[in-house]
mmCIF file of the N, C-alpha and C atoms, coordinates in Angstrom:
data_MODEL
# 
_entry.id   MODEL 
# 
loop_
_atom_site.group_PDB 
_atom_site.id 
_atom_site.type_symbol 
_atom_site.label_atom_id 
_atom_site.label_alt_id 
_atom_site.label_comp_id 
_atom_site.label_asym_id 
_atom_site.label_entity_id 
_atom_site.label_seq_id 
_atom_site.pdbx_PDB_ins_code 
_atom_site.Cartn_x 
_atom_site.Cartn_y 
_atom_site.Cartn_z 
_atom_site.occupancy 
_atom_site.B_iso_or_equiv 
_atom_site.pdbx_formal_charge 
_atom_site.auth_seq_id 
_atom_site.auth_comp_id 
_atom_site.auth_asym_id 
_atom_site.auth_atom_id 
_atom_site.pdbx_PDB_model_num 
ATOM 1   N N  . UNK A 1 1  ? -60.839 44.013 7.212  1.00 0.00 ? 1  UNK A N  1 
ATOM 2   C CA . UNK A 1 1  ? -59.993 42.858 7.075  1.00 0.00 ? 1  UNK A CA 1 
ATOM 3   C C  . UNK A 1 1  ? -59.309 42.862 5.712  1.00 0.00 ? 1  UNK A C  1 
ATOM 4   N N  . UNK A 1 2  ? -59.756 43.299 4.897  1.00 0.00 ? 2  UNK A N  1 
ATOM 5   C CA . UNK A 1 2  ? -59.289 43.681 3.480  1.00 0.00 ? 2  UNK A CA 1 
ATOM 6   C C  . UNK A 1 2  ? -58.078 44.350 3.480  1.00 0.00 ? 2  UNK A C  1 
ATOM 7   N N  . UNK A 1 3  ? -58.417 45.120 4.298  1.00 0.00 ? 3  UNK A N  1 
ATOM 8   C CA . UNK A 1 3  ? -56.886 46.153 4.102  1.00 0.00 ? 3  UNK A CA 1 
ATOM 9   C C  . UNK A 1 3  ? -55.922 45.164 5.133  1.00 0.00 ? 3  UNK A C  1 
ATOM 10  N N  . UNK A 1 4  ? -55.729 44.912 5.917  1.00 0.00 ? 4  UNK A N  1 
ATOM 11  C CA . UNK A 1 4  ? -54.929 43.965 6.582  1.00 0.00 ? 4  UNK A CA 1 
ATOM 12  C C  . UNK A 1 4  ? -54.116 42.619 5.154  1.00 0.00 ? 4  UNK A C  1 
ATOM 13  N N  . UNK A 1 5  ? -55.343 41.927 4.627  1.00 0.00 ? 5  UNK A N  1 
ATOM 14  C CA . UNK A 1 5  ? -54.860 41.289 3.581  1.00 0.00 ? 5  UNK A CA 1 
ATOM 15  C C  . UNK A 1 5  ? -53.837 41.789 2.740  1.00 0.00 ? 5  UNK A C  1 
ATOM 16  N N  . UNK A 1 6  ? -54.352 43.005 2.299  1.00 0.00 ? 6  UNK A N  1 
ATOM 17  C CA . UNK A 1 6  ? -53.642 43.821 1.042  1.00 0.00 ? 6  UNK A CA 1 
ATOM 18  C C  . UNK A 1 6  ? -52.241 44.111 1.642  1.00 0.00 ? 6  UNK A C  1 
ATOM 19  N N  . UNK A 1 7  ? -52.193 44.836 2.819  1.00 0.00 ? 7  UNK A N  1 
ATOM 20  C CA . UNK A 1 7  ? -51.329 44.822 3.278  1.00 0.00 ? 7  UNK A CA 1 
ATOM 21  C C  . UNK A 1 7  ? -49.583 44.090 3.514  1.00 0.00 ? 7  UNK A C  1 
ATOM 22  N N  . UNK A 1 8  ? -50.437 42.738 4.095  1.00 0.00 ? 8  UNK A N  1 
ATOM 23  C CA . UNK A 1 8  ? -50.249 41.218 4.026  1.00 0.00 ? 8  UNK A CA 1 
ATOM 24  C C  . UNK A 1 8  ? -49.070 40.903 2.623  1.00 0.00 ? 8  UNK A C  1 
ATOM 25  N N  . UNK A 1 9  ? -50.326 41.336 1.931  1.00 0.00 ? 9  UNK A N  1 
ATOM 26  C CA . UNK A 1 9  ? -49.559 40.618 0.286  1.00 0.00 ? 9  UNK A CA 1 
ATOM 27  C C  . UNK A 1 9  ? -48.350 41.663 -0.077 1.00 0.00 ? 9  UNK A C  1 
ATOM 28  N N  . UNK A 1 10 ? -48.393 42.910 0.377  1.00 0.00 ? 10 UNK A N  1 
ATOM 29  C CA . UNK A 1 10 ? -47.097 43.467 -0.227 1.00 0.00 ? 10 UNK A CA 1 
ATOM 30  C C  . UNK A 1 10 ? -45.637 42.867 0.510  1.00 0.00 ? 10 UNK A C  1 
ATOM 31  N N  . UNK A 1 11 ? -46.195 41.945 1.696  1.00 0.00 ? 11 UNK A N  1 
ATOM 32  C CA . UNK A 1 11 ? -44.696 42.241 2.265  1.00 0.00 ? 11 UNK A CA 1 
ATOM 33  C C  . UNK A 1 11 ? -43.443 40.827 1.706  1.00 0.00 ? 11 UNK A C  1 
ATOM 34  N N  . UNK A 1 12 ? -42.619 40.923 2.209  1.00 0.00 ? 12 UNK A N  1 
ATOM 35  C CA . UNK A 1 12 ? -41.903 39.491 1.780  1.00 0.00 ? 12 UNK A CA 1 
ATOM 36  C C  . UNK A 1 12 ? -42.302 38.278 2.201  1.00 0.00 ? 12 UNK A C  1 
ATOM 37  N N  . UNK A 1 13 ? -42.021 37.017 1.345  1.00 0.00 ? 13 UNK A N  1 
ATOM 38  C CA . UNK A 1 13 ? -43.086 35.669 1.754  1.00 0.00 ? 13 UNK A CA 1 
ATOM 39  C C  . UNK A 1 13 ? -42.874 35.300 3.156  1.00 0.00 ? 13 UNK A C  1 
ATOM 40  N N  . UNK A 1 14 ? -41.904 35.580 3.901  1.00 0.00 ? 14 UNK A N  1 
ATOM 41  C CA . UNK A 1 14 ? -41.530 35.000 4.936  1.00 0.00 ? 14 UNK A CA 1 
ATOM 42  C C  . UNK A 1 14 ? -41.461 35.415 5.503  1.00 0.00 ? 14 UNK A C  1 
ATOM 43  N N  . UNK A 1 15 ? -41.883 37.160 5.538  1.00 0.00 ? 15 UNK A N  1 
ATOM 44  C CA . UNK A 1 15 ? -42.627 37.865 7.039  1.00 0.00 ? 15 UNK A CA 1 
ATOM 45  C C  . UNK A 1 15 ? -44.127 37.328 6.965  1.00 0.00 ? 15 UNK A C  1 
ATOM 46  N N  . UNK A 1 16 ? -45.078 37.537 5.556  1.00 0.00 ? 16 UNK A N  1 
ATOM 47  C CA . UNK A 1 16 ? -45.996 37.368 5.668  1.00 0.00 ? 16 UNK A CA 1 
ATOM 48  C C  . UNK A 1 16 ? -46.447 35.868 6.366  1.00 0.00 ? 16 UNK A C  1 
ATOM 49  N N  . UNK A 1 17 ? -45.749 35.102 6.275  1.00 0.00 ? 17 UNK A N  1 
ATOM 50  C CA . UNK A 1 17 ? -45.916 33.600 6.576  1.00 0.00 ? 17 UNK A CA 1 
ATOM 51  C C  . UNK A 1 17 ? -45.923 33.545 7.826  1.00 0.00 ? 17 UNK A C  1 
ATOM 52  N N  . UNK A 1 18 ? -44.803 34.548 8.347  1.00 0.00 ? 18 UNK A N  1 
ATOM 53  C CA . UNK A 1 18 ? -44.571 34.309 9.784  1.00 0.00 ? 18 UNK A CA 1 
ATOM 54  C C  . UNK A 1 18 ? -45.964 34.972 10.311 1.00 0.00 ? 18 UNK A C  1 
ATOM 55  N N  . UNK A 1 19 ? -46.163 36.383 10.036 1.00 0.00 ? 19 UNK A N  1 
ATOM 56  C CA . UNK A 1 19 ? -47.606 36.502 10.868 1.00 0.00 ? 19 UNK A CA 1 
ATOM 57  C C  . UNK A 1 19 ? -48.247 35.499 10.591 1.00 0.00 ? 19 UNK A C  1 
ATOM 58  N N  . UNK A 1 20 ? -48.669 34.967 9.337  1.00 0.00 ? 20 UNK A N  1 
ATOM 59  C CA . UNK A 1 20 ? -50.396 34.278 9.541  1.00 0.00 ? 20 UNK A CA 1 
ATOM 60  C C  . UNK A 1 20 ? -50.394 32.964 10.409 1.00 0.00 ? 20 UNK A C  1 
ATOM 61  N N  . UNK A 1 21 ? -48.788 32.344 10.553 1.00 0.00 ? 21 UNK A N  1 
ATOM 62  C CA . UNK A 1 21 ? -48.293 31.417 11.866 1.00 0.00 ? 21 UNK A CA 1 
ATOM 63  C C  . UNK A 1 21 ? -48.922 31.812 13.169 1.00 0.00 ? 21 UNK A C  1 
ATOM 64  N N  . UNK A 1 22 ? -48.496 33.192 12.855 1.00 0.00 ? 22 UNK A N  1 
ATOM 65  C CA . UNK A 1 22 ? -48.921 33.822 14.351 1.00 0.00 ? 22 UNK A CA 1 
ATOM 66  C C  . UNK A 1 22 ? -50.118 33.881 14.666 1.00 0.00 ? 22 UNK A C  1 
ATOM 67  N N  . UNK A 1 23 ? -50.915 34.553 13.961 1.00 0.00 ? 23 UNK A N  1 
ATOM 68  C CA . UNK A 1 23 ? -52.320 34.648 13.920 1.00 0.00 ? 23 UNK A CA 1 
ATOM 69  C C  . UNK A 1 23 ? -53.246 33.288 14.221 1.00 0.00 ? 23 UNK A C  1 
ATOM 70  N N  . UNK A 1 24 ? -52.372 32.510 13.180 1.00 0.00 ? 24 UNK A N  1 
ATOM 71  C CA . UNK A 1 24 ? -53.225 31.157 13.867 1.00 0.00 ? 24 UNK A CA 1 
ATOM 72  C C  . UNK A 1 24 ? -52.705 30.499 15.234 1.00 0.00 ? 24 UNK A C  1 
ATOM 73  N N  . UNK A 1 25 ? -51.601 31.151 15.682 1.00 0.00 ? 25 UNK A N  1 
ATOM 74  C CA . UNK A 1 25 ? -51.189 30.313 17.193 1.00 0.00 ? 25 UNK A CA 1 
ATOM 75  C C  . UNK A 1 25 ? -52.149 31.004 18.023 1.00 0.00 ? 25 UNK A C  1 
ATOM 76  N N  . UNK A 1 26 ? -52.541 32.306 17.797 1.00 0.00 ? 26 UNK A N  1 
ATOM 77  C CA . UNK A 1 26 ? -52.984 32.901 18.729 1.00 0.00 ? 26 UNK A CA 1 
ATOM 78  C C  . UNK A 1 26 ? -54.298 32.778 18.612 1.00 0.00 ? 26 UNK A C  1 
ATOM 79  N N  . UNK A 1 27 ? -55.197 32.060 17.559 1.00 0.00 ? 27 UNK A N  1 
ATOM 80  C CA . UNK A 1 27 ? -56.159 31.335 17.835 1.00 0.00 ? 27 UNK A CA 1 
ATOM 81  C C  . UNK A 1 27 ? -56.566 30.401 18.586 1.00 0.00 ? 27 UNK A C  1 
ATOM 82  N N  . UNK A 1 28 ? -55.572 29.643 18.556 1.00 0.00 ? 28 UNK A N  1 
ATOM 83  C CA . UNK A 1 28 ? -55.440 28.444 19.880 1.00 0.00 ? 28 UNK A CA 1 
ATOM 84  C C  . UNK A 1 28 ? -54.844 28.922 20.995 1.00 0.00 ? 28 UNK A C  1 
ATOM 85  N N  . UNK A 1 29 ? -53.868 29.751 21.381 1.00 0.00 ? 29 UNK A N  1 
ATOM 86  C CA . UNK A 1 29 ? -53.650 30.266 22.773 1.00 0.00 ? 29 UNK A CA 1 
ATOM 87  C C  . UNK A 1 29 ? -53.597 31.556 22.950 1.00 0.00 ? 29 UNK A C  1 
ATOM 88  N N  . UNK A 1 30 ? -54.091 32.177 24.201 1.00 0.00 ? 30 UNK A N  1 
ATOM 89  C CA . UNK A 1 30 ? -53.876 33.560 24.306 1.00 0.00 ? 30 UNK A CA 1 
ATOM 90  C C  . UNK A 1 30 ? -52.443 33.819 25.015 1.00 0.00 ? 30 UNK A C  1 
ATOM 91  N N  . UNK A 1 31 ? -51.638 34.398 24.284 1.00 0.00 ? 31 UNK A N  1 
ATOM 92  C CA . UNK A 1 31 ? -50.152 35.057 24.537 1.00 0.00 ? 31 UNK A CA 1 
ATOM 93  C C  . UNK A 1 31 ? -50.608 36.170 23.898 1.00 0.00 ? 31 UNK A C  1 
ATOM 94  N N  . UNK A 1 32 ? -50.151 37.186 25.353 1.00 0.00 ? 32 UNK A N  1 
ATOM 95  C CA . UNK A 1 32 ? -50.140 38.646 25.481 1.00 0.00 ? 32 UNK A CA 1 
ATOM 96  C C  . UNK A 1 32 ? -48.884 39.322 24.471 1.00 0.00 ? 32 UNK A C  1 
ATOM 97  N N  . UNK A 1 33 ? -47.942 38.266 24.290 1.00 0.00 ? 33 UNK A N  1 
ATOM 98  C CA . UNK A 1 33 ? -47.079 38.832 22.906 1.00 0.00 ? 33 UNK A CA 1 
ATOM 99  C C  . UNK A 1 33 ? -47.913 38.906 21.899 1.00 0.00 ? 33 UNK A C  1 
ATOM 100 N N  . UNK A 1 34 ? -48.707 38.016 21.533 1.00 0.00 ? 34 UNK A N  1 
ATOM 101 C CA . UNK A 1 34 ? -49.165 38.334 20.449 1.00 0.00 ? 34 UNK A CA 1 
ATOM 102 C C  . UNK A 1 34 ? -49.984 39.144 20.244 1.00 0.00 ? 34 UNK A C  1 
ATOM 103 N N  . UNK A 1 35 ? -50.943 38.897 20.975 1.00 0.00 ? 35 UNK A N  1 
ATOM 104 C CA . UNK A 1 35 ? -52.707 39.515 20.702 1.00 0.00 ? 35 UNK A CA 1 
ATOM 105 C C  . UNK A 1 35 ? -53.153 40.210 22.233 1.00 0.00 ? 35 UNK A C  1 
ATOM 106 N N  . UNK A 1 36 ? -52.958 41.461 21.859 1.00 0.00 ? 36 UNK A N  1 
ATOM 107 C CA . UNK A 1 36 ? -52.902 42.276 23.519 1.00 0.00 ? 36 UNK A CA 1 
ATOM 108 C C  . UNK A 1 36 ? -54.323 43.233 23.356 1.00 0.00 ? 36 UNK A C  1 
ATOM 109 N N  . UNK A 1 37 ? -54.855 43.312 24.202 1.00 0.00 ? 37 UNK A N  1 
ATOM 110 C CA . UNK A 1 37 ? -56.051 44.615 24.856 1.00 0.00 ? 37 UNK A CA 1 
ATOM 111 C C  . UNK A 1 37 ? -55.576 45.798 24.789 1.00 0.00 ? 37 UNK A C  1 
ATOM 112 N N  . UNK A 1 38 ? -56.054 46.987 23.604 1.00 0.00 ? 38 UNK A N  1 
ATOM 113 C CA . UNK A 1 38 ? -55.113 48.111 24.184 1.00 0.00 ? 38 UNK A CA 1 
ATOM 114 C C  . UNK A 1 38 ? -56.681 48.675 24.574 1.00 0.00 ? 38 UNK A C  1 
ATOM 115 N N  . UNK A 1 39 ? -57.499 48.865 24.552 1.00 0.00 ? 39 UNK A N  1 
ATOM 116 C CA . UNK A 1 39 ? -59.003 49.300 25.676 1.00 0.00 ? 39 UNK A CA 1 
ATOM 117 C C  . UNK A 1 39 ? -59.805 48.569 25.160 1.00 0.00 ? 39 UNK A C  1 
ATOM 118 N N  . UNK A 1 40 ? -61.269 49.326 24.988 1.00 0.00 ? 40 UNK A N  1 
ATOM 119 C CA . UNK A 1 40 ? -62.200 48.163 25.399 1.00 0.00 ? 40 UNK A CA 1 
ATOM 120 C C  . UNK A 1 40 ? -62.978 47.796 23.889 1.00 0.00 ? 40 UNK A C  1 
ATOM 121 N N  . UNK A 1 41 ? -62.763 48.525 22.994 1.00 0.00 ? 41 UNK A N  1 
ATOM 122 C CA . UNK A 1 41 ? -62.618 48.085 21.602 1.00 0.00 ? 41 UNK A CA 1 
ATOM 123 C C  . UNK A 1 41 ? -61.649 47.455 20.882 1.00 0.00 ? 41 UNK A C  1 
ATOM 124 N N  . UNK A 1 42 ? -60.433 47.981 21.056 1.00 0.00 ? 42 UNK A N  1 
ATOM 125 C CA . UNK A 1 42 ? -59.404 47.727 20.267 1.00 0.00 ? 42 UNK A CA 1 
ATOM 126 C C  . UNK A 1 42 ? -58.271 46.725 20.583 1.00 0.00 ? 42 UNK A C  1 
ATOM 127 N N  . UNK A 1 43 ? -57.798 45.730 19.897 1.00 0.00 ? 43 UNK A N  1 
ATOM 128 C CA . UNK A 1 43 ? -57.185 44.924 20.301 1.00 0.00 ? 43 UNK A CA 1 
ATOM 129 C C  . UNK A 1 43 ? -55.441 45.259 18.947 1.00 0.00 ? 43 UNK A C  1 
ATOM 130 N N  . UNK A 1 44 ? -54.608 44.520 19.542 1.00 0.00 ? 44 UNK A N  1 
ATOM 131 C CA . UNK A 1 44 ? -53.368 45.021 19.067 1.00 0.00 ? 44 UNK A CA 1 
ATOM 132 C C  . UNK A 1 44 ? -52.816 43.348 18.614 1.00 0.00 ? 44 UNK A C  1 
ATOM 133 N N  . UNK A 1 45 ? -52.385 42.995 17.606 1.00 0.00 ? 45 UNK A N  1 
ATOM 134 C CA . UNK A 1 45 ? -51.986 41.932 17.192 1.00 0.00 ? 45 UNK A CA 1 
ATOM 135 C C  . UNK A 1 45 ? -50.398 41.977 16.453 1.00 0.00 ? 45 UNK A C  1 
ATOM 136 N N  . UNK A 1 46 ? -49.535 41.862 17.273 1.00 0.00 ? 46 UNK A N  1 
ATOM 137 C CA . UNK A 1 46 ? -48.197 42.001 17.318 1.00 0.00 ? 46 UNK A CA 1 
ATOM 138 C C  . UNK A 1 46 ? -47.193 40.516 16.354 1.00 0.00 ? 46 UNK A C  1 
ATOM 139 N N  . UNK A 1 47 ? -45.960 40.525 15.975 1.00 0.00 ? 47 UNK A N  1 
ATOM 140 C CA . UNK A 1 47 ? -45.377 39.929 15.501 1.00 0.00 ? 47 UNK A CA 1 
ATOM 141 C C  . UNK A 1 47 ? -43.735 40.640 14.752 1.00 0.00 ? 47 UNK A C  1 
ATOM 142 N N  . UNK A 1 48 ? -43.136 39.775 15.655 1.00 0.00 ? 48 UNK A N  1 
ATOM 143 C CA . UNK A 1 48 ? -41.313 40.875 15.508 1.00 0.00 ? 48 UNK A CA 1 
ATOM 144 C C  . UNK A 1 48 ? -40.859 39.295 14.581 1.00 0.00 ? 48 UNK A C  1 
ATOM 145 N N  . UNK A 1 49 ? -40.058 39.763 13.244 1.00 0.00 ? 49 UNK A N  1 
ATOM 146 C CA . UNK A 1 49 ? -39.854 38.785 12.408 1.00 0.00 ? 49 UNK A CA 1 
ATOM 147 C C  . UNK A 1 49 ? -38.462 39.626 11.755 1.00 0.00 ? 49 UNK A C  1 
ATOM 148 N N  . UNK A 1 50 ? -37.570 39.302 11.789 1.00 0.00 ? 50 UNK A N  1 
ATOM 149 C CA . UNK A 1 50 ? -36.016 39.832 11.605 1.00 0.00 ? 50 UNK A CA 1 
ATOM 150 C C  . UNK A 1 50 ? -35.846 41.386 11.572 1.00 0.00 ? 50 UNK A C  1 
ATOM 151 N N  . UNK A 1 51 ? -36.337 41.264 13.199 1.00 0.00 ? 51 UNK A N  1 
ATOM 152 C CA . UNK A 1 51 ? -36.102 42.818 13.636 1.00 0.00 ? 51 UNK A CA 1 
ATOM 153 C C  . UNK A 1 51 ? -36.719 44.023 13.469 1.00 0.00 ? 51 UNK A C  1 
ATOM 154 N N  . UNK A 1 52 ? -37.945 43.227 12.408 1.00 0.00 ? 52 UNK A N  1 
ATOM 155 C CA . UNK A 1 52 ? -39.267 44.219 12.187 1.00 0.00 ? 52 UNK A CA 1 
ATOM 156 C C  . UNK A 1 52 ? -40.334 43.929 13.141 1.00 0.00 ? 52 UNK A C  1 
ATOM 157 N N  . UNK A 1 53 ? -41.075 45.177 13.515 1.00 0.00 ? 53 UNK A N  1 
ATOM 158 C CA . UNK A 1 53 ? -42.167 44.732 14.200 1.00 0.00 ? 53 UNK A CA 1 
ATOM 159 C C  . UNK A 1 53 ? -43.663 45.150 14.126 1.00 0.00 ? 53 UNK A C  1 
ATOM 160 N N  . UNK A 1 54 ? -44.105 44.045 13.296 1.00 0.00 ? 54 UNK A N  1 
ATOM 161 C CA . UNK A 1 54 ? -44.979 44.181 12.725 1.00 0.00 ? 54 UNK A CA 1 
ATOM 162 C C  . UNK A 1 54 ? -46.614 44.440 13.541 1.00 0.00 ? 54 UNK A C  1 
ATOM 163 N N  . UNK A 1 55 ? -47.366 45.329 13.281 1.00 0.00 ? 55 UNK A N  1 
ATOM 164 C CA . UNK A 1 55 ? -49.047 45.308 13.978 1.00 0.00 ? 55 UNK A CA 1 
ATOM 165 C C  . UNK A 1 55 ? -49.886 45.606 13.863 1.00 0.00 ? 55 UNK A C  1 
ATOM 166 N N  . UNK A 1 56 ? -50.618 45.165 13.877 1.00 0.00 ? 56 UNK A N  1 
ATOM 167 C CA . UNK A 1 56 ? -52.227 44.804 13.433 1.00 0.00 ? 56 UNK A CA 1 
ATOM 168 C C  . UNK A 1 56 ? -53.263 45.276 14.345 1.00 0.00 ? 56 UNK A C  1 
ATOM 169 N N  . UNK A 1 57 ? -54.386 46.188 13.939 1.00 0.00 ? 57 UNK A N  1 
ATOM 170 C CA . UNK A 1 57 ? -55.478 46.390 14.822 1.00 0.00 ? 57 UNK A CA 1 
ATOM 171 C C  . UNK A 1 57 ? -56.005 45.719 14.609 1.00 0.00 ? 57 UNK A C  1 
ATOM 172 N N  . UNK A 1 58 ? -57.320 45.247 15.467 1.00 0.00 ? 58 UNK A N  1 
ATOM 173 C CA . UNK A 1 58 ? -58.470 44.622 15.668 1.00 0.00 ? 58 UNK A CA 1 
ATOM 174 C C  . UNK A 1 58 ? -59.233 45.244 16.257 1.00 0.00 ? 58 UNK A C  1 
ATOM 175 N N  . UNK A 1 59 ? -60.515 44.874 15.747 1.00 0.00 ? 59 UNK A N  1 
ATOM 176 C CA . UNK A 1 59 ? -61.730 45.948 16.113 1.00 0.00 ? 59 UNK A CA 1 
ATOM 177 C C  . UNK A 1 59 ? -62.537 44.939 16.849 1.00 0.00 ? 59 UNK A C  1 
# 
């Protein structure tokens, strides 16, 4: 999760803002845009913010 953070902090305030929006919507609902199954460990946590498209593993 560390490296996700670090990550996080290099980018501009208002991509980073927009994921952690995301992250927390997708705490409260499951949308397959956001937070998808790619098998039976790994999960994929998505977010497109002015044409970038940003993603995140989950373990």
């Amino acid at each position: 999760m560390d490296e996700a953070f670090e990550f996080l902090k290099k980018l501009e305030r208002k991509h980073y803002e927009k994921i952690l929006y995301n992250i927390r919507k997708a705490q409260i609902q499951h949308d397959q845009e956001l937070f998808k199954k790619l098998n039976n460990d790994i999960w994929e946590f998505r977010t497109l913010y002015q044409g970038i498209q940003y993603r995140l593993l989950a373990f």
